[in-house]
N, C-alpha and C positions, 0 to 999 in steps of 0.2 A: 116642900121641895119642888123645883120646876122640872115639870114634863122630862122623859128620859130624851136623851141625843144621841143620834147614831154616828160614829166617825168612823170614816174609810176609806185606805188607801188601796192602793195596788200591790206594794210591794212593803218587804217587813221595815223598811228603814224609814217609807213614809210615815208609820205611825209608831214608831217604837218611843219617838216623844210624849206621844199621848198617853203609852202602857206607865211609861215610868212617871208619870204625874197623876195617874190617881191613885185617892186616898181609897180604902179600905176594897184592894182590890182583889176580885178571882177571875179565873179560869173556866172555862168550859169546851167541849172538844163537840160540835153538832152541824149539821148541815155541812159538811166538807171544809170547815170553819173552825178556826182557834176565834173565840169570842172574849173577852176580857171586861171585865165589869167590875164599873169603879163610882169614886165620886168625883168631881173638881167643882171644888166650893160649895151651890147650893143645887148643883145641876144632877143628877144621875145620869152616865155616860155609859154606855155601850160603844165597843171598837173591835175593829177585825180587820185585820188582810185578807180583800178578798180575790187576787190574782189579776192577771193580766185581761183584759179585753173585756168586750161588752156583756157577754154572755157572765163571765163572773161578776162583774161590778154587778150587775140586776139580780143575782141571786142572791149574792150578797145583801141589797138593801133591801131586796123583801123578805129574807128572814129577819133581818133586823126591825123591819118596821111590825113583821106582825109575831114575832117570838117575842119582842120585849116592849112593844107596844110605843115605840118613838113616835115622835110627829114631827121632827126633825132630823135630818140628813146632811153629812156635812163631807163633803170629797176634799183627802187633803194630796198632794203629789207634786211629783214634778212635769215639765212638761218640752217638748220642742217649740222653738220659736218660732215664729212666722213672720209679723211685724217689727222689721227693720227700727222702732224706735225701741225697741225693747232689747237690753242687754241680757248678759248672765246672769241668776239670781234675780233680776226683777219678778214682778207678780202678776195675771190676771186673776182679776174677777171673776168668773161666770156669768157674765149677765147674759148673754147668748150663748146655746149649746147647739152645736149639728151636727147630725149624723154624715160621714163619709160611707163611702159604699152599698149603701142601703136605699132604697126606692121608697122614701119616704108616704108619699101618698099611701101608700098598701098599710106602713105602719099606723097611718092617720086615720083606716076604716074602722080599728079598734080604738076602745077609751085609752086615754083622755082626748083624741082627738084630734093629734098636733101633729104636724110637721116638724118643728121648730121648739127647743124645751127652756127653760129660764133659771135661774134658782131666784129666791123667792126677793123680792125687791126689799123689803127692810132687813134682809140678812145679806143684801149686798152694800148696803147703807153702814153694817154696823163694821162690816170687812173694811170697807174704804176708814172708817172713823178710827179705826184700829192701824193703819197705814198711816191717816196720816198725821194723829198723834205720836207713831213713830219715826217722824219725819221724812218719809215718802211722800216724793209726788206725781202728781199726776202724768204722765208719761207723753197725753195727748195734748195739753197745755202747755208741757217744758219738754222737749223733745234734747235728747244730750248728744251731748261733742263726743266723739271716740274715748278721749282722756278724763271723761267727765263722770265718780263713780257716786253720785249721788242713788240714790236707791230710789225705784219708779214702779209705778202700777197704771194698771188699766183695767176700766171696766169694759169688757172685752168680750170677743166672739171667739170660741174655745171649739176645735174639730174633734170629734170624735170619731175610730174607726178602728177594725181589727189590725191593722197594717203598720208595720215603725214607718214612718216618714221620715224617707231621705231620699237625695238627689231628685232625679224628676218628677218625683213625685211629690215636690215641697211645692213648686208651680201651681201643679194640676189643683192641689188642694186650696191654694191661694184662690186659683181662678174659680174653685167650685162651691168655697164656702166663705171667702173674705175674710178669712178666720187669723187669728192676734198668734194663737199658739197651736197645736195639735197634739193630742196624745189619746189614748185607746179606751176612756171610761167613761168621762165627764156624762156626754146627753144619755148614758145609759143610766145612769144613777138621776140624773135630773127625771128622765121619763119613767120610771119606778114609780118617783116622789111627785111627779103630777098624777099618775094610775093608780095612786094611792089617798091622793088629797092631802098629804106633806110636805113639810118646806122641805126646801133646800139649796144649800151653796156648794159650789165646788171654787176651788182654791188652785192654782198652782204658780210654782217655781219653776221661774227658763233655765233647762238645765243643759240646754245646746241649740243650734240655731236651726238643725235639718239637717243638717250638711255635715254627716259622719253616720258610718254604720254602728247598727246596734250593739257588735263585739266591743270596738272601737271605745264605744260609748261608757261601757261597762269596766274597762279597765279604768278609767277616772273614777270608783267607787269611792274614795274619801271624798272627793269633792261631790260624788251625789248627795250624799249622806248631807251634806253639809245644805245644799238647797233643800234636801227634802226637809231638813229641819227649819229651814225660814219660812214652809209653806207650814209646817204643823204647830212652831211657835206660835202664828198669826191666830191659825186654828183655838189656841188654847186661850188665846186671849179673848177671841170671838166669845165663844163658851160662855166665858168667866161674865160679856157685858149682856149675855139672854137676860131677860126678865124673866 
């Protein structure tokens, strides 16, 4: 069987895809963590919600990495949009993670080193292969008309910070990370899995464009529900083409 994988959203709707697709699964209650452990195909998968913001996503994947011994890490969610060619429901990649808020240098005197985090380049190879065998395309090549609901992704620069972005602060983020989408976990889980020597991708679903508050945001819950599961379907297929 291949190496165990960690999958992890923020919130319980990001991964309730993942609980309800493995086979011979349990339960466990540790580390401030509902953990759920399964199989999907020939893979052994570990999954958890591990809550909002930095500080949870990194607790999160270091229990996962060193309680069940992963070497992979997989961030599934939704996200705000940033880049104007990206509608509702399209996808970034992770291929760039950055911290907002945080004085990165200071983060950079400790291992691994970085300013800047990645997820792992042939798990961002096998995401795009997964896209666009599902007829997505590339978002930066076919850029769409208003009326045009073809399905698009991007391998893309992903903001991470403690803060929901909206209104002015959609700008500022723009101007300080050139970032595709934003939302509160992504480089924290990527920089776990570099401090670690793990891969990793993160994944997400545009599930609004910035521009609406949080309340706001949360009353459309079926329709979260329903991106979050376009980011954890992909997830699952990801999974399925590991070696």
């Amino acid at each position: 069987m291949a190496a165990t994988v960690a999958i992890i959203g923020a919130l319980e709707k990001e991964v309730a895809q993942i609980y309800d697709a493995l086979a011979e699964r349990s339960t466990a209650r540790e580390a401030g963590l509902t953990v759920a452990r399964g199989v999907l195909g020939d893979v052994q998968v570990v999954a958890c919600t591990a809550g909002m913001g930095t500080v949870n996503a990194a607790a999160a994947t270091q229990h996962l990495l060193s309680a069940y011994g992963a070497r992979t890490v997989i961030f599934s969610g939704i996200a705000g949009g940033l880049n104007p060619v990206l509608h509702i429901n399209d996808v970034v990649i992770g291929e760039r993670l950055r911290y907002l808020d945080t004085d990165t240098a200071l983060i950079a005197e400790s291992t691994p080193g970085l300013e800047e985090f990645s997820s792992t380049p042939a798990l961002v190879d096998v995401a795009e292969a997964v896209l666009q065998a599902r007829g997505w395309v590339d978002a930066a090549e076919h850029p769409a008309a208003a009326s045009d609901s073809t399905p698009r992704y991007l391998r893309g620069t992903i903001a991470t910070g403690n803060r929901f972005i909206t209104g002015a602060l959609r700008d500022a983020v723009v101007a300080q990370t050139g970032a595709d989408c934003g939302e509160m976990e992504g480089a924290a889980v990527a920089h776990i899995a570099a401090k670690n020597g793990a891969d990793c991708l993160v994944l997400r679903a545009i599930s609004d464009n910035c521009d609406e508050s949080y309340d706001a945001l949360c009353e459309r819950s079926f329709e979260l529900e329903d991106y979050a599961c376009t980011a954890s379907s992909l997830v699952l297929e990801i999974v399925r083409r590991l070696p």
